[in-house]
C-alpha positions in Angstrom: 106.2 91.3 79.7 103.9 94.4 80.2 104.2 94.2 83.7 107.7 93.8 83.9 108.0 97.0 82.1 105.4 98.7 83.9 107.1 97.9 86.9 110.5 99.1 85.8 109.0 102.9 84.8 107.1 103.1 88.1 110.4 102.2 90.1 112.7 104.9 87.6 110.0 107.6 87.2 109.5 107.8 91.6 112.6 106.0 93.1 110.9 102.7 94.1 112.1 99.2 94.6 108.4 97.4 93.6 108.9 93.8 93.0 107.1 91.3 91.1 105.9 90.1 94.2 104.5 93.2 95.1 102.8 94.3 91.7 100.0 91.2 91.7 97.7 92.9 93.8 98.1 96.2 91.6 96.9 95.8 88.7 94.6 98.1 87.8 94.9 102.0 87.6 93.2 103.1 91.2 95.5 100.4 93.1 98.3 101.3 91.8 97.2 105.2 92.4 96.7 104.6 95.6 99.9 102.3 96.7 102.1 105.0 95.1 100.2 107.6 96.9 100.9 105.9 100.3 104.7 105.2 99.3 104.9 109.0 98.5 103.6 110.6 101.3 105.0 107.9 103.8 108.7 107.6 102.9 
């Protein structure tokens, strides 16, 4: 369930379309940091 949710504020708070597929291998903090940085900056 926490992931779920996490997942849903991440794709609200910065326009992405994560799946659950996609959140496995973030799942801690510096991951998740660092995919988001690389979405950001790379469209």
């Amino acid at each position: 369930m926490a992931t779920v949710t996490l997942m849903a504020v991440v794709n609200e708070e910065f326009g992405l379309d994560l799946d659950l597929d996609q959140m496995e291998p973030l799942l801690s903090f510096a991951a998740m940091r660092s995919e988001l940085e690389t979405r950001l900056t790379n469209g």
